[in-house]
C-alpha angles and dihedrals in degrees: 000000000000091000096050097038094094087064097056113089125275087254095057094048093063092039082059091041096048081048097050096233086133128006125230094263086052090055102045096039077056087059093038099054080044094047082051097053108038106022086079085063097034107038093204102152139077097180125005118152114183107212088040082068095041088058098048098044086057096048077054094051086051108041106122099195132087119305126226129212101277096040117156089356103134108231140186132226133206112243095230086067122100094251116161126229091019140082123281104168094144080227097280119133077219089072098033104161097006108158120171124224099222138045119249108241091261101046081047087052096054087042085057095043082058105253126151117230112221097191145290125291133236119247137169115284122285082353104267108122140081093228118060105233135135150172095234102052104004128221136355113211125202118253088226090047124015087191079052131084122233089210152246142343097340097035098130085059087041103056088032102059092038086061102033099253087135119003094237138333148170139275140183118236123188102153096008100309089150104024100054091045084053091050099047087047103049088243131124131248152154137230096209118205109267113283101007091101087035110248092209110131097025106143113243091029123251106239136123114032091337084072077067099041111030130070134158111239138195122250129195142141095259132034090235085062096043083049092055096048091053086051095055092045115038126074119105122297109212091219101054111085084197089057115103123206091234119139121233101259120200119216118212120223097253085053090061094042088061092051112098111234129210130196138168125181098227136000087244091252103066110044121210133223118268094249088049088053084050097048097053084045091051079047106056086040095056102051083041084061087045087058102261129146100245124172138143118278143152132195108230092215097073105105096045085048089058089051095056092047088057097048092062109020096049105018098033085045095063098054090046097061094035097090086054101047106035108121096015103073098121088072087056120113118236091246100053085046088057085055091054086044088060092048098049087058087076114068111243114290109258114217087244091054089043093053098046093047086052083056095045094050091067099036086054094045086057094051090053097054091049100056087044088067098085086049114021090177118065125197114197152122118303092208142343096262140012121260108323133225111262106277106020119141114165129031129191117233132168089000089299130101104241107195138219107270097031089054090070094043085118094070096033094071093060091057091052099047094045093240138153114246123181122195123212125184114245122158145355135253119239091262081054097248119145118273114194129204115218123220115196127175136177125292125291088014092111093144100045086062092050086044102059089027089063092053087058096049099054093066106046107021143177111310109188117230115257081243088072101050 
């Protein structure tokens, strides 16, 4: 039992620890052997220290207090979130041995719950990539495919939590940076709306138009477990102008049931695999047979909405980061100056352009809303394709090249609109590798989107890679 325990889901860990069927420094001894044999392949930490786990699993074992819902379950961090004592370096040679002094609110919130941080996950640098690969600590592989990536940017979480190298974690996500990695690892995850998980202590801060389109999301191998981690994280931060005073509201089966659901296979530009088709299909049969309202239907705001996205997240990106790396581009990494590269295509924002796209952010969020009243719930791809080679960059579907960054547009206009997007694990591509199906909802309809996302779940479900057993 021991051996397999770091592949049941995070709640069933702590079910096994509150019985006393295995102790906290069982548990953690269990991570730890899994973290030793596969994190050489995987490359999933930053920062990870043994026997700073091992002390910490024993003042666990001995805390006489009260003990809050997480308590003794071994957990994992981005390293681009605020985590005291560890790295946090956001993968960038600029920021080589960084470690904060103090916890984000969210990382605080899991120490208080009781949780014990393993360590902190390797991700592209500064973030902005869909393949997790840098110059300080290299390249993280996926657990179904080493020749493969896990993602991007929380790709470390991502391949560490597929093959139980934490029990669970959390991610950032401002254009699909958890739910992509989840996708392409066959895990589970959530893309909360901003500041309902507080985003305090994210490194690089999310303001600007990065308070709109980021959010730090849970990540876990089930959707009860991604729920309970939301549970334990959300709630306002006083602190946080982006974070709302809204209570955590918990829908009951028969209020989903009377939600309308949409769902469409593809936006009608990027075309989608076959099997991804299938698996939105499997999807919206699945919550049909549960008793759901489920028909076609696509939101005619989509592209526009992509536009935006790229307007502040890679061209706004870019200036944000310009001040910080000007004069030290030879210590950036090949896949943060692509980035660059991308961004360099556009001719510099004007403050004009800037200012108009800001307006017609919220003009076009409006009109979304408008249209999603008629299905708050929304069924469709995650992504074009299922986790990629290294390197990759481009893929032919349908007879048509479908590129990098448009491959992931399914993810992009979430972020745009501020929404909440879950993402479930489904089917399989022909080479067997994990297809998600992604489950967004309105804003500040967190819950509607665990909720569905959860039916879902629960007929189809988390299958750990060969690699993990």
């Amino acid at each position: 039992m021991i051996d397999r325990v770091v592949l049941q889901s995070a709640t069933r860990q702590l079910e096994l620890l509150q019985s006393g069927a295995i102790s906290i420094p069982e548990l953690v001894e269990a991570h730890i052997e899994q973290i030793e044999r596969l994190n050489p392949r995987l490359n999933v930490y930053a920062d990870f220290d043994a026997e700073r786990a091992r002390r910490e699993g024993r003042r666990l074992a001995e805390w006489k207090g009260a003990r809050g819902p997480l308590h003794g379950l071994p957990v994992s961090i981005k390293s681009s979130i605020a985590t005291a004592g560890m790295k946090c370096e956001m993968g960038s040679l600029l920021h080589a041995g960084d470690v904060p002094r103090e916890d984000a609110p969210v990382v605080a919130r899991m120490r208080a719950a009781g949780a014990l941080i393993l360590g902190t996950t390797n991700c592209p640098e500064f973030l902005m990539a869909y393949e997790s690969a840098n110059l300080l600590h290299g390249r993280v592989a996926n657990p179904w495919d080493l020749e493969r990536s896990p993602g991007g940017s929380s790709g470390g979480e991502s391949a560490g939590i597929a093959a139980g190298l934490s029990a669970c974690g959390l991610g950032s996500d401002s254009g699909g940076s958890v739910r992509v990695p989840a996708h392409f690892t066959g895990i589970c995850s959530l893309k909360p709306t901003p500041g309902r998980v507080p985003g305090r202590g994210h490194l690089p801060p999310c303001v600007g138009p990065f308070s709109t389109l980021g959010a730090m999301g849970p990540m876990a191998r089930t959707m009860e477990d991604v729920a309970l981690l939301f549970r334990v994280l959300s709630g306002q931060d006083g602190c946080d102008p982006a974070s709302p005073p809204v209570t955590l509201r918990e829908r009951t089966r028969e209020e989903l049931r009377a939600t309308p659901i949409g769902f469409f296979e593809d936006d009608g530009l990027a075309p989608v695999t076959a099997e991804t088709r299938a698996a939105v299909q499997a999807a919206a049969r699945a919550l049909g047979e549960a008793g759901f309202r489920v028909e076609p239907f696509r939101p005619q705001t989509l592209e526009r909405l992509r536009k935006l996205w790229w307007t502040f997240f890679v061209q706004c990106g870019a200036m944000f980061y310009a001040p910080e790396i000007r004069g030290r581009e030879e210590h950036l990494s090949p896949i943060f100056r692509e980035f660059l590269g991308m961004a360099a295509e556009a001719a510099p924002l004007t403050a004009a352009e800037l200012l108009n796209a800001w307006a017609e952010l919220d003009a076009l969020r409006s009109k979304t809303l408008e249209e999603l009243r008629r299905y708050p719930v929304l069924l469709c791809p995650v992504a074009s394709v299922a986790a990629f080679r290294h390197g990759e960059r481009a893929w032919t579907i349908e007879g048509q090249t479908v590129e990098y960054l448009d491959a992931w547009r399914y993810t992009q206009w979430f972020n745009t609109l501020a929404a909440p997007a879950a993402v479930v694990p489904v089917g399989r591509s022909a080479e067997g590798l994990p297809i998600g199906v992604q489950v967004a909802a309105r804003p500040f309809e967190d819950e509607t989107a665990l909720g569905v996302a959860a039916v879902v779940d629960a007929a189809f479900g988390y299958r750990p890679p060969a690699l993990a057993e």
